[in-house]
FIBA-180725 format. One record per residue: residue in three letters; residue number from 0; chain; x, y, z of N, C-alpha, C in turn. Coordinates in pm, 1 decimal, padded with zeros to 6 digits, m for minus. Example, Ala and Ser with C-alpha at 12.3 -4.5 7.8 and 13.67 -1.06 7.14 Angstrom:
BEGIN
resn->ala, resi->0, chain->A, n_px->01319.0, n_py->m00569.0, n_pz->00780.0, ca_px->01230.0, ca_py->m00450.0, ca_pz->00780.0, c_px->01320.0, c_py->m00330.0, c_pz->00780.0;
resn->ser, resi->1, chain->A, n_px->01285.0, n_py->m00225.0, n_pz->00708.0, ca_px->01367.0, ca_py->m00106.0, ca_pz->00714.0, c_px->01290.0, c_py->00003.0, c_pz->00787.0;
//
This chain:
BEGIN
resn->unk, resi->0, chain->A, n_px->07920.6, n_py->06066.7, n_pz->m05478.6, ca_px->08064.2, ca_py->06051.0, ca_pz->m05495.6, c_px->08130.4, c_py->06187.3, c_pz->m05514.0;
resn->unk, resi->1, chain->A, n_px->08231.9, n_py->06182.2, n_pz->m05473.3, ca_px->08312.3, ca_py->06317.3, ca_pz->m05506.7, c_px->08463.5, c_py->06316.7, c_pz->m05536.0;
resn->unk, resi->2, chain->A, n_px->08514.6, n_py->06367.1, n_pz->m05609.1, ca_px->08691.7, ca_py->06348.2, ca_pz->m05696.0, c_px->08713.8, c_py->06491.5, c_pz->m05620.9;
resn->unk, resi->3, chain->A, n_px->08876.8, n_py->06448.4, n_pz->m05593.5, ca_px->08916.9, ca_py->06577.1, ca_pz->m05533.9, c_px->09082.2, c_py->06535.1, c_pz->m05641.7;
resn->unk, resi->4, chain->A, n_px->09068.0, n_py->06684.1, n_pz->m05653.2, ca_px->09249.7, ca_py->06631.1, ca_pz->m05771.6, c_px->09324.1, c_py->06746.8, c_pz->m05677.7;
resn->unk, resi->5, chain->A, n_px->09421.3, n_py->06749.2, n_pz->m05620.8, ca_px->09486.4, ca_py->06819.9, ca_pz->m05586.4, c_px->09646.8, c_py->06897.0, c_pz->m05638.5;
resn->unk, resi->6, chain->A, n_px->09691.4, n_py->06813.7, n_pz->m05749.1, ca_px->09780.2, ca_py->06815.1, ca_pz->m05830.4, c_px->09783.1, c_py->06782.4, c_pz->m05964.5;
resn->unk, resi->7, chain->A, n_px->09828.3, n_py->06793.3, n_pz->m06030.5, ca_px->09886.0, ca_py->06743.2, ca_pz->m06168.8, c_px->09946.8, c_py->06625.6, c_pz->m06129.1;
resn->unk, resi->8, chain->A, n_px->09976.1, n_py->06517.7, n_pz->m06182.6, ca_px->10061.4, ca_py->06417.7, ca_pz->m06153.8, c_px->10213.4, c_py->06481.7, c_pz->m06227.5;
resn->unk, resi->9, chain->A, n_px->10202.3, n_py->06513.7, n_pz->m06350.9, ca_px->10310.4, ca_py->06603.0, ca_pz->m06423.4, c_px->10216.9, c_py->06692.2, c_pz->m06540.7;
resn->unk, resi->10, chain->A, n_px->10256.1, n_py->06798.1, n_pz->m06601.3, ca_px->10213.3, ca_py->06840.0, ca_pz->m06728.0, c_px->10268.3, c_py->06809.6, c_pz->m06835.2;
resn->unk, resi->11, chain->A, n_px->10398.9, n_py->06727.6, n_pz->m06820.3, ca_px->10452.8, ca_py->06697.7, ca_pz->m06922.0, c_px->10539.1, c_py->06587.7, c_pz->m06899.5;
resn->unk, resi->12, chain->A, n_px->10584.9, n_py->06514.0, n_pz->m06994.2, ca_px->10662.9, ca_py->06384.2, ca_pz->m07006.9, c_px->10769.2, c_py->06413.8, c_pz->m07112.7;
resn->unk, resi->13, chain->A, n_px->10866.7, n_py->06313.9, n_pz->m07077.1, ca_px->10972.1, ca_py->06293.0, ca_pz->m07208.0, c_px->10887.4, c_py->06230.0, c_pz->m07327.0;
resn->unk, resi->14, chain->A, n_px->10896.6, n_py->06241.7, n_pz->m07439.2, ca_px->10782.2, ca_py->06240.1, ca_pz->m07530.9, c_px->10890.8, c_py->06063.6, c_pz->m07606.6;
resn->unk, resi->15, chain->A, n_px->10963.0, n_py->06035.5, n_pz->m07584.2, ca_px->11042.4, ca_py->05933.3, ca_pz->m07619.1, c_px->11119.5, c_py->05859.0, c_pz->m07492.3;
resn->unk, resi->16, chain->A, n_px->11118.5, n_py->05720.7, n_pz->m07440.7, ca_px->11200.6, ca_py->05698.8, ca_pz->m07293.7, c_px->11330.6, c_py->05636.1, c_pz->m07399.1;
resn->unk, resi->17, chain->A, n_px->11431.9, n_py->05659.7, n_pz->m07333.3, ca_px->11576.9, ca_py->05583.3, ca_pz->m07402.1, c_px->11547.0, c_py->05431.4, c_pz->m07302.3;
resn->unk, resi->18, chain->A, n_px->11607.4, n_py->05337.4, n_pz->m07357.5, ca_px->11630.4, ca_py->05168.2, ca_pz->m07348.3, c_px->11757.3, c_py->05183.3, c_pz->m07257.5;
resn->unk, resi->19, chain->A, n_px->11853.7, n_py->05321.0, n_pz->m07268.6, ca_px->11980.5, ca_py->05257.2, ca_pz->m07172.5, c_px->11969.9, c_py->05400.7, c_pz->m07148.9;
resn->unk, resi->20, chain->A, n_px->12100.9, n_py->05378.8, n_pz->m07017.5, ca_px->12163.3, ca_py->05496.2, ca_pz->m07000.5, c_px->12199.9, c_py->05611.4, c_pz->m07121.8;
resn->unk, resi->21, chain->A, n_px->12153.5, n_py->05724.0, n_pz->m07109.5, ca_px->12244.4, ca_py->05853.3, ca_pz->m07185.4, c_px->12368.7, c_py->05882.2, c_pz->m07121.7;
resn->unk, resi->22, chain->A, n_px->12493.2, n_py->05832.5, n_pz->m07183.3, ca_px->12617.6, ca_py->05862.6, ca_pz->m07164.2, c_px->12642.6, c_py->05968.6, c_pz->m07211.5;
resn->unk, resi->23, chain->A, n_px->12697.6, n_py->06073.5, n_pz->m07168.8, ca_px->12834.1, ca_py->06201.4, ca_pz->m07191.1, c_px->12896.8, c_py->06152.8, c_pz->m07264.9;
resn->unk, resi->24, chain->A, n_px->12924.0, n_py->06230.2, n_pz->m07395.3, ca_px->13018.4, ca_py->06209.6, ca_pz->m07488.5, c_px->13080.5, c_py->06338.2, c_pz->m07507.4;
resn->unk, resi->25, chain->A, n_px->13106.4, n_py->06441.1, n_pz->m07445.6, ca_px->13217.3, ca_py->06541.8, ca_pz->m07453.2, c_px->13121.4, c_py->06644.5, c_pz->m07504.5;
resn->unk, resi->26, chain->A, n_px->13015.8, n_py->06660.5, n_pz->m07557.6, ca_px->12926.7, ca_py->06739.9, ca_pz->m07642.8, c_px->12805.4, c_py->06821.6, c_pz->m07508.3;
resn->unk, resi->27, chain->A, n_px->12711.8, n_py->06836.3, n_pz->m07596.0, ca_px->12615.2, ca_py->06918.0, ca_pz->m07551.4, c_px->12496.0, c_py->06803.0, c_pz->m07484.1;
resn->unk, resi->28, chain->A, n_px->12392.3, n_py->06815.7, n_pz->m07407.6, ca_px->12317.1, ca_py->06788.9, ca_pz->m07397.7, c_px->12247.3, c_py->06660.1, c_pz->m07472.7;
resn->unk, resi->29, chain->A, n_px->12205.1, n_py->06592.8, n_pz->m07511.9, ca_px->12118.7, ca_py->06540.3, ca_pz->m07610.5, c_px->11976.8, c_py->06665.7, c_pz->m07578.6;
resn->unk, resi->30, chain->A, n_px->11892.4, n_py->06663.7, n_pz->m07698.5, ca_px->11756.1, ca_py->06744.5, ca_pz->m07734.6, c_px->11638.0, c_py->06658.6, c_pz->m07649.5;
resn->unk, resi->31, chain->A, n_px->11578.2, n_py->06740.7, n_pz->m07540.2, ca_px->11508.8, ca_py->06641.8, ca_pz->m07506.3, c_px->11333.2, c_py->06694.2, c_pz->m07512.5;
resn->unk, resi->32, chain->A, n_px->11280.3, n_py->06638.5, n_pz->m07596.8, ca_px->11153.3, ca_py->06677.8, ca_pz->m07661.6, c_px->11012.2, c_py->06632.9, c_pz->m07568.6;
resn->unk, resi->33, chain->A, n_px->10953.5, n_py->06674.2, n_pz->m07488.8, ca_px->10842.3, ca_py->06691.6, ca_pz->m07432.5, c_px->10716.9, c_py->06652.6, c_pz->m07504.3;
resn->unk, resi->34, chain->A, n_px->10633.7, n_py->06595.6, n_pz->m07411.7, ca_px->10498.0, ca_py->06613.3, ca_pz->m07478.6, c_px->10379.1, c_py->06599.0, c_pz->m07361.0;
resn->unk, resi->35, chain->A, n_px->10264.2, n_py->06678.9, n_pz->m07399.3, ca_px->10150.5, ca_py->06696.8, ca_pz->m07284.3, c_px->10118.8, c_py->06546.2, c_pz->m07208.9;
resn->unk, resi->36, chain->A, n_px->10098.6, n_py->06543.7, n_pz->m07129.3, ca_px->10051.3, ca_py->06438.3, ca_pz->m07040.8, c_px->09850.0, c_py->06468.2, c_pz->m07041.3;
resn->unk, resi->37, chain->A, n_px->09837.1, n_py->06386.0, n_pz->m07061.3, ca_px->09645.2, ca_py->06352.3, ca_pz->m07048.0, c_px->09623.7, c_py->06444.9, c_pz->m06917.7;
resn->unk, resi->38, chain->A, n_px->09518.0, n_py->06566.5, n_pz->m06910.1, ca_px->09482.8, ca_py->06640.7, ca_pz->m06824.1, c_px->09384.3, c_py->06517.6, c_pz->m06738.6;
resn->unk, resi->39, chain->A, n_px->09404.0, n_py->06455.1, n_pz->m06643.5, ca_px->09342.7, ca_py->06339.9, ca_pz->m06565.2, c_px->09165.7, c_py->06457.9, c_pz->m06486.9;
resn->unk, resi->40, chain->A, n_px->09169.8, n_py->06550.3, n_pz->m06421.2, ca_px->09067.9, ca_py->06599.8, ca_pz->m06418.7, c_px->08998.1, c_py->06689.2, c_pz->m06515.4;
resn->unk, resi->41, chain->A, n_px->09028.8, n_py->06742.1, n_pz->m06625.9, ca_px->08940.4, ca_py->06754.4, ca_pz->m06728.8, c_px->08877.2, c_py->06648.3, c_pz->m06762.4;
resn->unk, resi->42, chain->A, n_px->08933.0, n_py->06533.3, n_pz->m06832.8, ca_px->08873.3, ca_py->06383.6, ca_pz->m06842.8, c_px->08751.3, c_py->06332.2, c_pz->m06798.1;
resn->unk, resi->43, chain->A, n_px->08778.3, n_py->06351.6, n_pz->m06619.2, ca_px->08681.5, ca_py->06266.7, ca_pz->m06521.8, c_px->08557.4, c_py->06420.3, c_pz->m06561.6;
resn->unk, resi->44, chain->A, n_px->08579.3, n_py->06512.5, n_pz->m06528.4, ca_px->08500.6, ca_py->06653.2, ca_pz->m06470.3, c_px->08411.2, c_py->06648.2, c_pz->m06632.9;
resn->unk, resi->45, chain->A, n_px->08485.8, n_py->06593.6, n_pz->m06705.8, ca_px->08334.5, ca_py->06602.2, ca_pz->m06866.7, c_px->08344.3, c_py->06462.1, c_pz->m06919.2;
resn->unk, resi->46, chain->A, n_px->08292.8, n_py->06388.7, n_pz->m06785.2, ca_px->08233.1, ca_py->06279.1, ca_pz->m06835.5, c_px->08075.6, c_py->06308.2, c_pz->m06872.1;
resn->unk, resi->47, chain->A, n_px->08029.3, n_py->06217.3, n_pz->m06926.6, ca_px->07860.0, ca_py->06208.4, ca_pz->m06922.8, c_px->07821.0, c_py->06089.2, c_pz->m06813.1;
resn->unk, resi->48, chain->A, n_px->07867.4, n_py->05987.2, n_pz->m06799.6, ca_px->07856.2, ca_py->05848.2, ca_pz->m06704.1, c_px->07991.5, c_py->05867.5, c_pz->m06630.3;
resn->unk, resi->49, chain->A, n_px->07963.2, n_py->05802.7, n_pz->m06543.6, ca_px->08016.2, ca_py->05757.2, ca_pz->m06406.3, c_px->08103.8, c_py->05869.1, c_pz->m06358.7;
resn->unk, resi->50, chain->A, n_px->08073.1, n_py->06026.6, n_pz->m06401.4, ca_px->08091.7, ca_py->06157.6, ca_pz->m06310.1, c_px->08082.5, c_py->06120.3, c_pz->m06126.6;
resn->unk, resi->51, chain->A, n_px->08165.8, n_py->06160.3, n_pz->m06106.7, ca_px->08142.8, ca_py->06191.5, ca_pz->m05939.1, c_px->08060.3, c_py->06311.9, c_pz->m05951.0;
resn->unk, resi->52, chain->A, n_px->07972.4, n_py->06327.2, n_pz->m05908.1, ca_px->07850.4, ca_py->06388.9, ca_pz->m05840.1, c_px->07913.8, c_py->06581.7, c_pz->m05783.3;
resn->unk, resi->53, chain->A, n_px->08075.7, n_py->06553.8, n_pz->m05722.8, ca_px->08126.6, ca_py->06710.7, ca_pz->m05697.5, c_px->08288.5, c_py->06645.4, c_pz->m05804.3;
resn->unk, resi->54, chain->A, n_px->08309.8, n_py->06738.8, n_pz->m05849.5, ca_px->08489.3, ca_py->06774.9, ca_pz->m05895.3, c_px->08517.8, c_py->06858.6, c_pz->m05866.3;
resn->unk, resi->55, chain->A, n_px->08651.4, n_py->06842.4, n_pz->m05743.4, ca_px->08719.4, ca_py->06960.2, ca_pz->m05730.8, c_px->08845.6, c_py->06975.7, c_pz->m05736.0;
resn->unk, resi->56, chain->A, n_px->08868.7, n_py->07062.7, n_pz->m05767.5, ca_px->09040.8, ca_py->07076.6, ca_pz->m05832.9, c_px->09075.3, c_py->07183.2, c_pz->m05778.7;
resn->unk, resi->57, chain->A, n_px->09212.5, n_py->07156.5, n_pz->m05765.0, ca_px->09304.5, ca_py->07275.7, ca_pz->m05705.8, c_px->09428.4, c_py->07343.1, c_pz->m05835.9;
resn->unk, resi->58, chain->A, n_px->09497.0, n_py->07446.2, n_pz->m05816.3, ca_px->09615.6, ca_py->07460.2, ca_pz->m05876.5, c_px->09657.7, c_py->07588.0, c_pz->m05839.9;
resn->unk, resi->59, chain->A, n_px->09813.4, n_py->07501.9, n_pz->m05807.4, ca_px->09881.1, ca_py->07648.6, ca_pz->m05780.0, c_px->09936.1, c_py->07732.6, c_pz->m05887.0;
resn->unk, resi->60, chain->A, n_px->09916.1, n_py->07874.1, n_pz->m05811.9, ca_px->09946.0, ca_py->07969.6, ca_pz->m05914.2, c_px->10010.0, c_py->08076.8, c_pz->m05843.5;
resn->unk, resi->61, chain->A, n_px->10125.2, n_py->08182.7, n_pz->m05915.9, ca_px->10218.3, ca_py->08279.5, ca_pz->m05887.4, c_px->10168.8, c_py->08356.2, c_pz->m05909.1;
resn->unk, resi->62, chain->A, n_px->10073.2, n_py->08380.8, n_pz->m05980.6, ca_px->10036.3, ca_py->08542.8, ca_pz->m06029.8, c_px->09864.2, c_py->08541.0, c_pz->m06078.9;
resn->unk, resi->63, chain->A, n_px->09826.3, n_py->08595.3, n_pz->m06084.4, ca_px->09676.3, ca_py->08663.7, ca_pz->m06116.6, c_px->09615.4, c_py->08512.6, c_pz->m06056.8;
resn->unk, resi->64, chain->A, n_px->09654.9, n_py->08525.9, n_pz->m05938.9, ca_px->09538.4, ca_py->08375.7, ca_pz->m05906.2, c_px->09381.5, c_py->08374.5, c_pz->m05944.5;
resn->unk, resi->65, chain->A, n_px->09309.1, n_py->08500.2, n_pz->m05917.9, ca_px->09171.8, ca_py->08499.7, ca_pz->m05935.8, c_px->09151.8, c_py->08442.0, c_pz->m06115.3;
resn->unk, resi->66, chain->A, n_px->09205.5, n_py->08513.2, n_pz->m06199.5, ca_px->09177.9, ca_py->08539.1, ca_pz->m06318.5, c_px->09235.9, c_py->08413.6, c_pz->m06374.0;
resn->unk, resi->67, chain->A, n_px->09323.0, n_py->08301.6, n_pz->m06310.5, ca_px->09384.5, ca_py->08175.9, ca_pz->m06421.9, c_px->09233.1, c_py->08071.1, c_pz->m06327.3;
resn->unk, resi->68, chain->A, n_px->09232.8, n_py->08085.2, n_pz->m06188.9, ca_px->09129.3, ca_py->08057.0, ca_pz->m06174.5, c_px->08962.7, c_py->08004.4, c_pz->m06283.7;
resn->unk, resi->69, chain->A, n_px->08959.4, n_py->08167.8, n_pz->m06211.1, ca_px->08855.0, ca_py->08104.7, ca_pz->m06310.1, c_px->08847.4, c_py->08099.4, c_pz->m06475.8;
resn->unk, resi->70, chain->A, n_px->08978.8, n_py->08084.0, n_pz->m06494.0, ca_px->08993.9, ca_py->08092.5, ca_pz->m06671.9, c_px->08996.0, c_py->07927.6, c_pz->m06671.1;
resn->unk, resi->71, chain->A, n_px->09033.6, n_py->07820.5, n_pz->m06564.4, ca_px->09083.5, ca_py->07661.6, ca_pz->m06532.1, c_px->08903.0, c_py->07627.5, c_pz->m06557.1;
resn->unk, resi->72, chain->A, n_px->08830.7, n_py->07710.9, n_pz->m06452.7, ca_px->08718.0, ca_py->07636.7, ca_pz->m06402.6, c_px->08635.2, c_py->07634.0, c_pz->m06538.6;
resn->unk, resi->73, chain->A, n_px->08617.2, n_py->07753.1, n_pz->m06611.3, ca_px->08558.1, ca_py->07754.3, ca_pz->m06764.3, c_px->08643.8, c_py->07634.3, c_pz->m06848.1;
resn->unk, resi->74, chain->A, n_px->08757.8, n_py->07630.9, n_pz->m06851.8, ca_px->08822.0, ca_py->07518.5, ca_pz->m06927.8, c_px->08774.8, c_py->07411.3, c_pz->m06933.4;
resn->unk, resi->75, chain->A, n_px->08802.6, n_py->07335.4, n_pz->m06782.3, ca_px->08759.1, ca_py->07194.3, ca_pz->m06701.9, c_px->08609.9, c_py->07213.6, c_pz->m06717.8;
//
């Protein structure tokens, strides 16, 4: 078997969903507070059972590609 992740689905979520619309009330913004989303291939890549056999992952990167590289692959 083999997992191929090619994306993040997101890194992050609204850490609270609102029930209705956020209406404009003449003010600022409402505060909108974040929180990590479950890394989906770290997860699968350190399983002990039912591992796919290869994990491979991608991610894009702007700057020092070699070095976030392999700083991901030690992580995962």
């Amino acid at each position: 078997d083999i997992a191929v992740f090619a994306a993040a689905v997101a890194d992050w979520r609204a850490a609270e969903a609102a029930d209705r619309k956020l209406k404009k009330e003449g003010g600022a913004p409402p505060p909108l507070a974040l929180v990590l989303n479950p890394d989906i291939l770290q997860s699968v890549a350190q399983r002990r059972e039912g591992r796919p056999a290869l994990v491979v992952g991608f991610a894009a990167e702007t700057n020092d590609v070699v070095e976030h590289a392999r700083a991901k692959l030690a992580r995962k």
